[in-house]
GUFI-737291 format. One line per 3 residues: number of its first residue (from 1); their letters; for each residue x, y, z of N, C-alpha, C. Coordinates in Angstrom, 1 decimal, always signed. Atoms other than C-alpha are relative to their C-alpha. Example, Ala and Ser with C-alpha at 12.3 -4.5 7.8 and 13.67 -1.06 7.14 Angstrom:
residues 2
1> as> +0.9/-1.2/+0.0/+12.3/-4.5/+7.8/+0.9/+1.2/+0.0 | -0.9/-1.1/+0.0/+13.7/-1.1/+7.1/-0.8/+1.1/+0.8 $
***
This chain:
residues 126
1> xxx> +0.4/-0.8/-1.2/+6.6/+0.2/+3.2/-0.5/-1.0/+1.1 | +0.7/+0.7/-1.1/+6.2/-1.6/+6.4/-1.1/+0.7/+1.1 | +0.9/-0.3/-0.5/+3.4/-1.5/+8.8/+0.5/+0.8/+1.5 $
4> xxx> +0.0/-0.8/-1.2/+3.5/+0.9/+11.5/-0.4/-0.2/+1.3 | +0.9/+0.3/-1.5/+2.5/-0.6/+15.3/+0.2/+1.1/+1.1 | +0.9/-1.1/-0.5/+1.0/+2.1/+17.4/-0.2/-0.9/+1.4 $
7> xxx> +0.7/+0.4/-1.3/+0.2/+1.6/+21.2/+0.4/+0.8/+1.3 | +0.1/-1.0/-1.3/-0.5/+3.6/+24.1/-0.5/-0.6/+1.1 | +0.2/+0.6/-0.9/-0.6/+2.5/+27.5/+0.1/+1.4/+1.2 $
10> xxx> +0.4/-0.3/-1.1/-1.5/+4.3/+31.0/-0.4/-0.3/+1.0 | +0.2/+0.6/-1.7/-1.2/+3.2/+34.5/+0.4/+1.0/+0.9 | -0.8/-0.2/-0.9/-1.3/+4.9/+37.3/-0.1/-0.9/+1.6 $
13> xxx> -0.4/+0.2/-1.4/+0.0/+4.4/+41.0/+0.3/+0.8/+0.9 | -0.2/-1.1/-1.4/+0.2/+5.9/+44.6/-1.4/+0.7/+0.2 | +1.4/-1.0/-0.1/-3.3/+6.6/+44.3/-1.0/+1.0/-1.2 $
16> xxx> -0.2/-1.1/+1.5/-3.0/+8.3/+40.7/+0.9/+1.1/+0.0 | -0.5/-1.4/-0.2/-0.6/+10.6/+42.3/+1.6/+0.0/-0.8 | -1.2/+0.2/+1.1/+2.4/+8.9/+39.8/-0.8/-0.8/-1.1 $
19> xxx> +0.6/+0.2/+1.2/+1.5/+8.3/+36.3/+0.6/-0.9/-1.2 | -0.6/+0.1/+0.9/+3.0/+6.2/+33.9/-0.9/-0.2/-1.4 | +0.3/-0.2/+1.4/+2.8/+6.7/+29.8/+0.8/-0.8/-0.5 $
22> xxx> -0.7/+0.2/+1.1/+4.2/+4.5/+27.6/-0.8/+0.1/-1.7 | +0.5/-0.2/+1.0/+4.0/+5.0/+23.9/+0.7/-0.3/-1.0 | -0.7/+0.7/+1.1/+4.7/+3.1/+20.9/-0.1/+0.6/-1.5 $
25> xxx> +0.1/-0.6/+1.2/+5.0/+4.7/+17.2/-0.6/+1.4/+0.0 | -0.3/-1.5/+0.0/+4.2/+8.2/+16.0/-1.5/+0.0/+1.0 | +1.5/-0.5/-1.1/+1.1/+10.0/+18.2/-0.5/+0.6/-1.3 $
28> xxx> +0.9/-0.8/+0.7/-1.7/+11.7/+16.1/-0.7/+0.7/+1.1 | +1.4/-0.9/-0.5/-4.6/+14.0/+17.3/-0.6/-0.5/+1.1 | +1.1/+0.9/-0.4/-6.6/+11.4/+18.0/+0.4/-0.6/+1.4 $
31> xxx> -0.4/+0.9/-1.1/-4.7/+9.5/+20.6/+0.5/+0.9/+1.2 | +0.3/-0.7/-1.4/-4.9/+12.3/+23.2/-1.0/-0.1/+0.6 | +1.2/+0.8/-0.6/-8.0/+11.6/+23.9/-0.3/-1.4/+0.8 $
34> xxx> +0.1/+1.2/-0.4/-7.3/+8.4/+24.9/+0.8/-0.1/+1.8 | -1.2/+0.9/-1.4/-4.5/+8.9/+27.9/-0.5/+2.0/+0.8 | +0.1/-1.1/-0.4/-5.5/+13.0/+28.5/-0.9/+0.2/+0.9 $
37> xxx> +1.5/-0.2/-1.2/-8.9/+12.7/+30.0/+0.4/-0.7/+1.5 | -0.3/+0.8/-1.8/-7.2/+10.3/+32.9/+0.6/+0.9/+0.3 | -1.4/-0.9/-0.9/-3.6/+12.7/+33.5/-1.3/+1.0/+0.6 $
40> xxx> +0.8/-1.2/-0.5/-6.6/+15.5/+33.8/-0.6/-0.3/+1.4 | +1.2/+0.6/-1.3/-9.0/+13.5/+36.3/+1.7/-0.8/+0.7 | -1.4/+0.3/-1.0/-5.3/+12.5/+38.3/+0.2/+1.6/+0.6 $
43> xxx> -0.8/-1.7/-0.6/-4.6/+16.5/+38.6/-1.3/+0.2/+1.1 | +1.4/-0.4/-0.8/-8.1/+17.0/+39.6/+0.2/-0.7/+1.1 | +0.6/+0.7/-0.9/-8.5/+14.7/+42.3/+1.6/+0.2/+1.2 $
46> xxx> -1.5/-0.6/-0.7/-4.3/+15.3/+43.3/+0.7/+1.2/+0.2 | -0.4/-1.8/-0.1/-3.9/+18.9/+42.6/+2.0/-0.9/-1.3 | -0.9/+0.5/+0.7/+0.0/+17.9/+41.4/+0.0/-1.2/-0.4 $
49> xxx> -0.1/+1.4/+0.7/+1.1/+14.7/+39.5/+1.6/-0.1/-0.3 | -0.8/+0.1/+0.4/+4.2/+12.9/+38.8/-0.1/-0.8/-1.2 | -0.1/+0.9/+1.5/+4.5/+11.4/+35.0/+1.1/+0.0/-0.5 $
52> xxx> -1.4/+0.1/+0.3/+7.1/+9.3/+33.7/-0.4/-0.6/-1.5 | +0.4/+0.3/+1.1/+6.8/+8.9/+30.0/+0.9/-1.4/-0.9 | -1.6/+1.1/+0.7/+8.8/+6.0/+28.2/-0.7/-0.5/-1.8 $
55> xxx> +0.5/+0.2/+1.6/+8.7/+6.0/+24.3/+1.4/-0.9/-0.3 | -0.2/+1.2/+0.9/+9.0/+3.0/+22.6/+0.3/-0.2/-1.5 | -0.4/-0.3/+0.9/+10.5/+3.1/+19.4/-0.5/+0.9/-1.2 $
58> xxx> +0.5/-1.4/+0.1/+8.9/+6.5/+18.9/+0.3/+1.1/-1.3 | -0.3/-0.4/+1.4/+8.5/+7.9/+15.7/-0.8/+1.6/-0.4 | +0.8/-0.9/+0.0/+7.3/+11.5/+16.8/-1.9/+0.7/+0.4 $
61> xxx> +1.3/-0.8/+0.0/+4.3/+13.7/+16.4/-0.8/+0.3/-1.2 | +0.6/-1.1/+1.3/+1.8/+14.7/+13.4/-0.4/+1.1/+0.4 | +0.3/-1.0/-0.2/+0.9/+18.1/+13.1/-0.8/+0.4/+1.1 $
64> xxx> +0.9/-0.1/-0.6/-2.2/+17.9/+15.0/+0.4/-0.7/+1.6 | -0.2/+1.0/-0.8/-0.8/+15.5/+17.5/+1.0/+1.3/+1.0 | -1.0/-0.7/-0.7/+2.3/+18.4/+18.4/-1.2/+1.4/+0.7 $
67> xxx> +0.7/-1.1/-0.3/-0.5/+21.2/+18.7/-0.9/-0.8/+1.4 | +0.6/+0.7/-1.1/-2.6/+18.6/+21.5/+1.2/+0.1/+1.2 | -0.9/+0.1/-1.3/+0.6/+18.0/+23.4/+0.3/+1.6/+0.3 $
70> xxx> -0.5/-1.2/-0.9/+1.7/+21.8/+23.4/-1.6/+1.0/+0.9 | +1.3/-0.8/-0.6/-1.9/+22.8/+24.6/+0.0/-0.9/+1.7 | +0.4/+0.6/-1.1/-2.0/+20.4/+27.1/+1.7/+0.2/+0.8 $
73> xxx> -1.2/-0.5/-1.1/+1.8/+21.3/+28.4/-0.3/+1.8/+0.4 | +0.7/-1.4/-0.9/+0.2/+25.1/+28.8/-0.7/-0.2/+0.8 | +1.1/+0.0/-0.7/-2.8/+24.2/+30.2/+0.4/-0.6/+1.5 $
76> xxx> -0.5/+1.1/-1.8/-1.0/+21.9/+33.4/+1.6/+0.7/+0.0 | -1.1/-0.8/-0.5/+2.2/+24.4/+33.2/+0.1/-0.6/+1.2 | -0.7/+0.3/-1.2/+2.4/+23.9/+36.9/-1.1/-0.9/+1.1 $
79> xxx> +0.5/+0.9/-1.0/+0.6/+20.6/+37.8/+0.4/-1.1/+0.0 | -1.0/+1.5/-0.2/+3.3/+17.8/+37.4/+0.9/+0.8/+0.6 | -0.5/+0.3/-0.9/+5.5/+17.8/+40.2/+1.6/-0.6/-1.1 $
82> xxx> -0.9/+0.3/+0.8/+8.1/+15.6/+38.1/-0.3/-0.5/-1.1 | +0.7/+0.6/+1.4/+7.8/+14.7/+34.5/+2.1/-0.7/-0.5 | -0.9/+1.2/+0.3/+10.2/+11.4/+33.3/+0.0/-0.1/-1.1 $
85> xxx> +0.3/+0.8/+1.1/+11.1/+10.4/+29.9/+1.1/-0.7/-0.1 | -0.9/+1.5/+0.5/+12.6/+7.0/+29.0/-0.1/+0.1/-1.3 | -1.0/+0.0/+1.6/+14.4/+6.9/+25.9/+1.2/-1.1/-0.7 $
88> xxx> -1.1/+0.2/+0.4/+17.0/+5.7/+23.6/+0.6/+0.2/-1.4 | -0.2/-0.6/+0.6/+17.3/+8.0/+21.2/+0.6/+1.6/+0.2 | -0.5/-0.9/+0.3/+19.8/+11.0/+20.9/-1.4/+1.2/+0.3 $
91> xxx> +0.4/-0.9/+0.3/+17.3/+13.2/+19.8/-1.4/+0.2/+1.4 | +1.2/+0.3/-1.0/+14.6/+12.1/+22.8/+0.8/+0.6/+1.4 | -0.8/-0.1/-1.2/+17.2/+12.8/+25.5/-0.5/+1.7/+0.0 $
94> xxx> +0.3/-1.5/+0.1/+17.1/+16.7/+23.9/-1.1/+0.8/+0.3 | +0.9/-0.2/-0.4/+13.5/+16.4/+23.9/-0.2/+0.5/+1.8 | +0.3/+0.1/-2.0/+13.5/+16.0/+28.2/+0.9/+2.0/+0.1 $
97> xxx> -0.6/-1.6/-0.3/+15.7/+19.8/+27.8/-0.7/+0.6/-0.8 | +1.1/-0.8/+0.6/+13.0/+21.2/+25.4/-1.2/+0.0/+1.2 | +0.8/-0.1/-0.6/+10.4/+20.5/+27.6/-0.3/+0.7/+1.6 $
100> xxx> +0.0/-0.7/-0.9/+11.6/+22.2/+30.7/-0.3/+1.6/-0.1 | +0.6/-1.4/+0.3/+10.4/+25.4/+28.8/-1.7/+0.1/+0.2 | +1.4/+0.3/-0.2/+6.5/+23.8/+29.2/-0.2/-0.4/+0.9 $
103> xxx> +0.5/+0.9/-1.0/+6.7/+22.9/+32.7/+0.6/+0.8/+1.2 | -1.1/-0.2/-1.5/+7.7/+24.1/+36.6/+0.5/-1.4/+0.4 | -0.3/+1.5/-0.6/+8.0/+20.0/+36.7/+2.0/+0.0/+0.4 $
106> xxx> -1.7/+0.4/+0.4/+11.9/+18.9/+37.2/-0.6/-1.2/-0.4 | +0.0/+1.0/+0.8/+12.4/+17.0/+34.5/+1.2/-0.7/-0.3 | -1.3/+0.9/+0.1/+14.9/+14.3/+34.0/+0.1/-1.1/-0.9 $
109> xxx> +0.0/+0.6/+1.3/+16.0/+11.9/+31.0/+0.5/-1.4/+0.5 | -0.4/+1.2/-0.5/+16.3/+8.2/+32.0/+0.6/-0.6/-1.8 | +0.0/+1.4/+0.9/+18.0/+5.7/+29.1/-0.7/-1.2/-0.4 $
112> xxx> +1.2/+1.7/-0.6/+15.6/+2.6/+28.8/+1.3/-0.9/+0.5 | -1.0/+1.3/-0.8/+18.8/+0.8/+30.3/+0.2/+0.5/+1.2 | +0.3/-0.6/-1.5/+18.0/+2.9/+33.2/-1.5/-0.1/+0.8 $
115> xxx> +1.7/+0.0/-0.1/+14.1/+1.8/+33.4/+0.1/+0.3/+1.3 | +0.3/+0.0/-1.1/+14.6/+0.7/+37.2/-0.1/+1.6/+0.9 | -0.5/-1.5/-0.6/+16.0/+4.2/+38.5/-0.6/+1.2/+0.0 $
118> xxx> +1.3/-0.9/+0.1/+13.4/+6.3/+36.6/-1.1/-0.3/+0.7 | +1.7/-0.1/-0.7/+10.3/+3.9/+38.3/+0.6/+0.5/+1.3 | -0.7/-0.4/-1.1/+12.6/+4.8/+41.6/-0.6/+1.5/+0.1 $
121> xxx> +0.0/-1.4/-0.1/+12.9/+8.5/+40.9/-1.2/+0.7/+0.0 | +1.4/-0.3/+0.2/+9.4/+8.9/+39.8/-1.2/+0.0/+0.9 | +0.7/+0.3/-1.2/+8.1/+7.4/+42.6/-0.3/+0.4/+1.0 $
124> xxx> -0.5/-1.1/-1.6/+9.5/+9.7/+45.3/-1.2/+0.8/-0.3 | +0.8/-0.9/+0.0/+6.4/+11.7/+45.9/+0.3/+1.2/+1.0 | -0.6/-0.8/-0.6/+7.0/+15.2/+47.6/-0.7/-0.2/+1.4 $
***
């Protein structure tokens, strides 16, 4: 069984008014706390937000981890503007058309051999 490397990163730019998330290995519980309290204090201080998410050889959700993310896509229903995810997995692509059920965001599915075009797209602020 090999070791599993984990890493979460959050920057934002434009003021906090674009967001980027990258994320490496599966998410737990725990690790909303780490990137959730900033997206919040970005809504707050911008009302909307744009976030472009880019998973890194992404190995899902735990239990606890899927119940954080879907509380926190009710709770900001309609305070991202555009929401991005970078991919390169089949099944991640589907993800970006599941999540247009938890969001008024337009949401769009970059390739990671599309990085430049998503920071492009993401960028456009309304």
């Amino acid at each position: 069984m090999g070791i599993e490397f984990k890493q979460i990163e959050l920057d934002s730019y434009i003021n906090g008014k674009v967001n980027f998330l990258s994320i490496t290995g599966k998410l737990e519980k725990d690790d909303y706390d780490l990137f959730v309290p900033a997206l919040e204090a970005s809504i707050k201080n911008h009302g909307r937000i744009n976030l472009l998410v880019e998973l890194i050889d992404f190995h899902g959700w735990t239990a606890g981890a899927l119940w954080e993310d879907t509380k926190f896509g009710f709770h900001h229903f309609n305070d991202i503007d555009k929401l991005g995810i970078i991919g390169d997995q089949k099944w991640e692509e589907n993800l970006a058309r599941f999540a247009k059920v938890f969001t008024t965001a337009e949401v769009k599915y970059f390739n990671e051999s599309k990085l430049p075009e998503a920071y492009r797209w993401i960028s456009e602020t309304p």
